[in-house]
C-alpha positions in Angstrom: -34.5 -40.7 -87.5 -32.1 -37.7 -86.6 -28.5 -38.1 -87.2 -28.1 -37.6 -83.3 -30.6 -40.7 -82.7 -28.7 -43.1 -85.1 -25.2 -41.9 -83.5 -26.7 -42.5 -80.1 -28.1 -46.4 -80.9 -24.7 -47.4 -82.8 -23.5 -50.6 -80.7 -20.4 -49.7 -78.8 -17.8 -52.2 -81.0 -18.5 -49.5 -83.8 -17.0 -46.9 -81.7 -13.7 -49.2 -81.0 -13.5 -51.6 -83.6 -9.7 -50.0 -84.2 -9.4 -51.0 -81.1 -10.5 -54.8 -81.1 -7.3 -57.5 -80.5 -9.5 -60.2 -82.9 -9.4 -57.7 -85.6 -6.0 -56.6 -85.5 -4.6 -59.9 -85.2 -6.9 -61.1 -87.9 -5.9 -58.4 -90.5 -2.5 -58.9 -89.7 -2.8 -62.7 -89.9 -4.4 -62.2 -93.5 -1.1 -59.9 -94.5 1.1 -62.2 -93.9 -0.7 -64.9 -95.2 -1.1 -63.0 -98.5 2.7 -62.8 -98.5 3.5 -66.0 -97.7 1.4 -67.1 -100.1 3.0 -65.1 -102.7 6.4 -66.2 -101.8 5.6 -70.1 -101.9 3.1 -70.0 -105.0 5.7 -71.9 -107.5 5.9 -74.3 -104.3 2.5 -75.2 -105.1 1.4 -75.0 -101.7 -0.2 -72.2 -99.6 1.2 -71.4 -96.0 -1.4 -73.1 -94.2 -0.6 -76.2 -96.2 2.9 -75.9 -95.7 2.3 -75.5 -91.7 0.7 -78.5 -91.8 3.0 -80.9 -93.2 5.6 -79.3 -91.0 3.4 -80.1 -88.1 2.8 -83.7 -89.1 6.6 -84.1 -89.8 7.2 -83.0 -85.9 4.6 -84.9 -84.9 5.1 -87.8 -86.7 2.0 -90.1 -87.4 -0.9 -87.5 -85.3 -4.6 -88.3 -84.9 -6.9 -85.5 -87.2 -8.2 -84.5 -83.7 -4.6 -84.3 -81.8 -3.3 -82.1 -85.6 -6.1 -80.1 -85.1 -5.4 -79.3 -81.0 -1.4 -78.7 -82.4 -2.5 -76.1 -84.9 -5.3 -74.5 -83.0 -7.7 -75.3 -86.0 -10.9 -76.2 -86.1 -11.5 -80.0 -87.3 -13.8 -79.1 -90.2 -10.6 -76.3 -91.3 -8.3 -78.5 -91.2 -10.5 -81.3 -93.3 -10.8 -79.1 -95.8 -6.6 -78.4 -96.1 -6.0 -81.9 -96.0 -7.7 -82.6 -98.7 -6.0 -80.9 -101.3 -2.3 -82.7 -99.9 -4.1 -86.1 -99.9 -5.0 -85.3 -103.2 -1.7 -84.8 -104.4 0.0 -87.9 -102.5 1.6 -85.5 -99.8 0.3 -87.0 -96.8 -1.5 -90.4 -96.4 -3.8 -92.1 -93.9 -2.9 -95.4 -92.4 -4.5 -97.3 -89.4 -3.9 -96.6 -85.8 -1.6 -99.5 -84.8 -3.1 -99.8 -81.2 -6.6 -99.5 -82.6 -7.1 -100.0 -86.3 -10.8 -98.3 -86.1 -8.3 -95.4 -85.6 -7.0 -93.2 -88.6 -3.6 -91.7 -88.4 -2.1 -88.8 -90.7 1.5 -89.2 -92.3 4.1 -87.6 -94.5 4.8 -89.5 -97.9 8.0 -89.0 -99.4 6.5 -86.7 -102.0 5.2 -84.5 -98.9 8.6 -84.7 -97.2 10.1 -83.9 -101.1 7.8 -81.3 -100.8 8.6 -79.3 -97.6 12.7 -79.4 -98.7 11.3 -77.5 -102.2 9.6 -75.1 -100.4 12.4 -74.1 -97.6 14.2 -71.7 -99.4 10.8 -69.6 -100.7 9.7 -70.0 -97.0 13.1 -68.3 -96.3 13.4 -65.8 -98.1 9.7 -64.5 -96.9 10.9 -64.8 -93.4 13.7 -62.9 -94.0 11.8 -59.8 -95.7 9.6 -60.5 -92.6 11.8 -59.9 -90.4 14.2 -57.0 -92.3 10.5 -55.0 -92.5 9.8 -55.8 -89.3 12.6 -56.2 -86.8 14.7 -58.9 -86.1 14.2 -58.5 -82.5 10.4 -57.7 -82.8 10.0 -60.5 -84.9 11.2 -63.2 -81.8 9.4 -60.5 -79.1 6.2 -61.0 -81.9 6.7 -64.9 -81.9 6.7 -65.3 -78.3 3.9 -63.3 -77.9 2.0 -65.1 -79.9 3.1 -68.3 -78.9 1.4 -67.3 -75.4 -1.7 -66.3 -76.9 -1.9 -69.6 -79.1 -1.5 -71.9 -75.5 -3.7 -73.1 -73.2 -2.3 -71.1 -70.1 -3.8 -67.9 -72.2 -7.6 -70.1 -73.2 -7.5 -70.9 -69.1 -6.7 -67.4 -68.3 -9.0 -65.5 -71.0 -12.4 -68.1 -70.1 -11.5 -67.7 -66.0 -13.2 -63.8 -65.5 -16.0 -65.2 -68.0 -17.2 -68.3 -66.2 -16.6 -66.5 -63.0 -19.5 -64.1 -64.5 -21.3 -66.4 -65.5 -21.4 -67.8 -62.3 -22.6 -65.0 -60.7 -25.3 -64.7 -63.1 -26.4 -67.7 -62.7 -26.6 -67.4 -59.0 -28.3 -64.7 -58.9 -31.0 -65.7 -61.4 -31.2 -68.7 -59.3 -31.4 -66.1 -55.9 -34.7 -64.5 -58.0 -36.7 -67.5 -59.0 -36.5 -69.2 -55.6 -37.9 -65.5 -54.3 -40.1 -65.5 -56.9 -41.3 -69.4 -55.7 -41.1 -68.4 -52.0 -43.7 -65.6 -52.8 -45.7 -67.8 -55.0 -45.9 -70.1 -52.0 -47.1 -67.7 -49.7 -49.7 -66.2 -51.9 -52.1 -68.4 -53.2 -56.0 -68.2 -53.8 -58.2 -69.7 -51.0 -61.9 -69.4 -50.6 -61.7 -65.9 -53.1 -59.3 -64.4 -50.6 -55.8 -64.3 -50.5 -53.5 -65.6 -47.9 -49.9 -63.8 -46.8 -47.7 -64.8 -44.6 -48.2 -63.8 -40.8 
């Protein structure tokens, strides 16, 4: 096939992939993650990890499904970084005491132990963070992404989509009732076909 050809059928996200919010934010999410990581590696604990007992220490005793809602994480993620605390005694499950069926997630004092060992590493990453970065960009960077991480900004993103979705689906509705009316209209009678007057 010509090289003109191939150029010509490459999808459109190959023309703007620099371009694409998911992937910048994703790359930059696995930069800092990498750093983090770096800083809290004598910790023990990666910066996902350590989000997470933080979370749990705000939140108290939080259902896996209400964590997962708090972190914006999928349930099966955040299964699989539990683990690895339970594991080492950082967090515990005890019964939901309105509904024992219920499982709740909460600090031990080994994971609360754990989260004042890792403060000053945490630290010191935010703070080369930030001197890279801005001190001022780092809040305007925060806040923005506190906006994108709420559920004002899932309402507002899904709104145009299931608007045109909508219309799509009206309009393919619009069609096949056409299409029915017309099917109505013409059917086979004695070998000859019959139309509307």
């Amino acid at each position: 096939m010509p090289k003109t050809a191939q150029r010509a059928m490459r999808p459109r996200f190959a023309e703007t992939q620099n371009h694409c919010n998911c992937t910048a934010l994703r790359k930059a999410s696995r930069r800092v993650s990498q750093l983090y990581d770096e800083a809290l590696a004598r910790s023990g604990l990666r910066v996902t990890q350590l989000a997470i007992l933080n979370q749990i220490l705000r939140m108290g005793t939080p259902a896996m499904g209400e964590l997962a809602r708090a972190l914006v994480m999928d349930r099966g993620a955040l299964a699989h970084n539990v683990k690895p605390l339970e594991r080492d005694g950082l967090i515990e499950t005890v019964p939901d005491p309105a509904d024992r069926r219920n499982r709740l997630i909460a600090l031990t004092r080994a994971g609360r132990k754990k989260i004042l060992e890792s403060e000053s590493a945490w630290a010191r990453a935010q703070e080369c963070f930030e001197a890279s970065f801005g001190a001022k960009q780092s809040v305007a960077l925060r806040r923005a992404l506190a906006l994108i991480a709420s559920d004002g900004f899932l309402e507002a993103f899904q709104r145009p989509m299931k608007n045109q979705k909508a219309g799509t689906d009206r309009r393919s509705g619009e069609a096949g009732s056409q299409h029915s009316t017309r099917k109505n209209h013409a059917s086979p009678s004695s070998g000859f076909t019959r139309t509307r007057p």
